[in-house]
N, C-alpha and C positions, 0 to 999 in steps of 0.2 A: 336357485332359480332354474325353471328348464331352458334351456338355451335355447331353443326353438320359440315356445309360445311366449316365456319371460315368466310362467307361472311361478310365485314363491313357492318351494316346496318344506322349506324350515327357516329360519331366522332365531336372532338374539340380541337385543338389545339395536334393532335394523336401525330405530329411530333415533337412538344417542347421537349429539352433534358434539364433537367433537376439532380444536382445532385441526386442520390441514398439514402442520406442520412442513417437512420436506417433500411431501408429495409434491407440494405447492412448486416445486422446480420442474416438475414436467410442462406446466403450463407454460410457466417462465420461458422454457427452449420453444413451444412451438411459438408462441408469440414474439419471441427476439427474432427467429428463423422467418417469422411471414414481412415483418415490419424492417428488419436490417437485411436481409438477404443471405445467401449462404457464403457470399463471396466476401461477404464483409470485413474488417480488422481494426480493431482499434490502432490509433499512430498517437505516437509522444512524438514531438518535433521541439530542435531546436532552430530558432531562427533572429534573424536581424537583417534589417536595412541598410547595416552597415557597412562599410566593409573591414578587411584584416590589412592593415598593413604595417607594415616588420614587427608583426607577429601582437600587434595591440590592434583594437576593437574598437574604432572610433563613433563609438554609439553603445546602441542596449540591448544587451540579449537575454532573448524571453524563449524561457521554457514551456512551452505549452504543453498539457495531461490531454489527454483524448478519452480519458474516464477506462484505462485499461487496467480492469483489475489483474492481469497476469502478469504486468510489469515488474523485472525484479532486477536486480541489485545490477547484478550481468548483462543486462540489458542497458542499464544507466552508463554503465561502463564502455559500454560499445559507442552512446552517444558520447560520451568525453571524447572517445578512442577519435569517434571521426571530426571532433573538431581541434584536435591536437595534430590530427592528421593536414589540418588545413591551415596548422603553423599557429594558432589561437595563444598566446600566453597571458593575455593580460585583457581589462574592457576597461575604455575609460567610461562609458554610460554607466549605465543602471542594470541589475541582473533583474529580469521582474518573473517574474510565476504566476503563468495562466491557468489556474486551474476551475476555470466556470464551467467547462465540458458537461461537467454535470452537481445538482444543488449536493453539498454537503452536509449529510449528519454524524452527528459524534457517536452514534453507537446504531446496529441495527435494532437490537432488542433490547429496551433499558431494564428489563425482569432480569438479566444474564447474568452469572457473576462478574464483579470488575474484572477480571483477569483471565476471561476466557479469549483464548486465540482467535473464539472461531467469530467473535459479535466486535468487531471492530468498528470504527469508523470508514466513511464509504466520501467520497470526493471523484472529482475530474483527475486529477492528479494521484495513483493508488501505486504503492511499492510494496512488494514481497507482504502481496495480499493483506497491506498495511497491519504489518505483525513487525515487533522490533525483539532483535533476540538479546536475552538478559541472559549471562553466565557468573558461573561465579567459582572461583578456588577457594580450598581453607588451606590454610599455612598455619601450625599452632595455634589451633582453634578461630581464629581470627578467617574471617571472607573477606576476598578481593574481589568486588562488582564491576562488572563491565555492561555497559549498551553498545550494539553495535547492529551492520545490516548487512552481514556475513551473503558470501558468494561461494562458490568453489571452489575462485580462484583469490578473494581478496575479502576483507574483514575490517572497511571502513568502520570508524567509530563513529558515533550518535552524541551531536555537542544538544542537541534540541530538547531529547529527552533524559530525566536524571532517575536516579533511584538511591534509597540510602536503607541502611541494614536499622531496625529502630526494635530494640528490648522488648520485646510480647511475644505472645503465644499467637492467639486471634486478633483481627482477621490476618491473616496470610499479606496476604496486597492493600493498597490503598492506593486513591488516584487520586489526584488533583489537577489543576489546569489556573499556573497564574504568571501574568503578562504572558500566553500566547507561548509557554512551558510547559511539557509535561512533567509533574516530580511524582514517583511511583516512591513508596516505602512497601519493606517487605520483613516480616518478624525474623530476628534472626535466629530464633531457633527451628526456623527450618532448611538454614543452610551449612546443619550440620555437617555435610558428608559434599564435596562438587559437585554439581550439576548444572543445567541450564534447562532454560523453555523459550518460545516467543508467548510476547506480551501486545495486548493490541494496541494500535496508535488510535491517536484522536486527533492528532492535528495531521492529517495526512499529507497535507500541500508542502508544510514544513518542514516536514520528514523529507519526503522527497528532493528539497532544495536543499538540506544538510546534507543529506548523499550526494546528491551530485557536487558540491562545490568539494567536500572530502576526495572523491576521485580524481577531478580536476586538481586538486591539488597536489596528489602526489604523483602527477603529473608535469608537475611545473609549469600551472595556468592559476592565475589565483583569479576569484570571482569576489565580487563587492557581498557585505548582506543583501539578502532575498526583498523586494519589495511582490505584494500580492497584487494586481492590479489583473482588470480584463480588457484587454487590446487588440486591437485590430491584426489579422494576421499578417504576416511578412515573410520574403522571402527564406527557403528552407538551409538550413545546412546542415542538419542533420536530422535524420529519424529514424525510430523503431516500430515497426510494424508487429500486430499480436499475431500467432497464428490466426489460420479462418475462423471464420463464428463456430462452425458447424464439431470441431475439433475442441474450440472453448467449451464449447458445452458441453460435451462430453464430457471433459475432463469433470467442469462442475458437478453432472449427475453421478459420477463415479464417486466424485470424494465431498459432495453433498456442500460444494463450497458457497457459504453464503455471500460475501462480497462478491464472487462471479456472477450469480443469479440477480444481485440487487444492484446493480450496474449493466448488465443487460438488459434487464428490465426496465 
């Protein structure tokens, strides 16, 4: 086209319609940026009405997600940090997980492969861009599988989600989802040689309260099973704040992240 008038001067195929794909995240930034603000942040908080005394919880402490998809393992760890800092060892209430921040689905794109990183599940409640990482040794042929939601500093294990090595060539992966469990199989002839990947989650809320009570726990704080409920807010004792919007998105268009775009949004 001339830049001036807009006259076409050549074209090819101008009128093919074609999906959007990832372009589709430029929109995504300026509409998060006019609607949230640039000063924006998602916060995870933990709180209760309760209070700590010699060092137990006499009440319930609820986890609430702020829908922060940048939320990671280290960041989970900081919130234990500060309520171990506050003498916390034990609750006699209820542990509950607020994750209504925002509606959950179990995948972005259901066309995706099951085992792609990038088409997770998206919730109020998101960790380490709801990816759980699978590794695995061989010792005399034989693999040893681990799940876990590895940090830098620490390498919690994953009681929520399961995975077992099963005789085939194809497919690679398989997913399931039963009682509120993920159980992943994966052929073991392609665990020939060590290695690892992340695998995405689908229960995200779940994940994130199996980390966090892992942390807590080698801690020396033990928390009850998770109950999911959505509750009225209550005073804070701790929280994690994401960086600004304006830095989140960034990173998104840099690395085309779709859980960042589709929780912004």
């Amino acid at each position: 086209m001339d830049a001036e008038t807009g006259a076409v001067i050549e074209e090819h195929r101008a009128d093919l319609r074609v999906p959007p794909a990832s372009t589709a995240k430029a929109l995504t930034t300026m509409y998060a940026l006019h609607h949230l603000g640039s000063e924006y942040r998602f916060i995870t908080r933990v709180e209760s009405a309760a209070a700590i005394e010699s060092g137990t919880l006499r009440g319930d402490l609820v986890l609430r997600g702020g829908g922060d998809p940048t939320l990671q393992t280290a960041q989970l760890a900081e919130l234990a940090d500060q309520l171990v800092q506050r003498g916390l060892r034990r609750i006699e209430g209820r542990f509950i997980v607020d994750a209504s921040a925002l509606p959950e689905i179990d995948e972005i794109d259901e066309g995706q492969p099951v085992a792609a990183g990038y088409n997770p599940a998206v919730g109020g409640l998101n960790l380490n861009f709801n990816r759980v990482h699978f590794g695995w040794e061989v010792t005399n042929g034989r693999a040893a599988l681990t799940m876990d939601a590895r940090s830098d500093r620490e390498v919690p294990a994953v009681a929520v989600i399961d995975i077992e090595a099963v005789p085939r060539d194809l497919p690679v992966y398989t997913h399931d989802l039963r009682d509120d469990r993920e159980r992943w199989t994966v052929a073991a002839s392609a665990l020939a040689q060590p290695g690892s990947r992340w695998l995405p989650v689908r229960r995200p809320g779940a994940y994130a309260a199996d980390v966090f009570r892992a942390l807590l726990a080698v801690r020396g704080c033990s928390l009850p099973e998770p109950r999911f409920s959505n509750v009225a807010p209550g005073p804070v004792l701790a929280e994690s704040r994401s960086g600004s919007l304006p830095g989140v998105l960034r990173e998104m268009l840099r690395y085309s992240t779709n859980i960042t775009a589709e929780a912004s949004g």
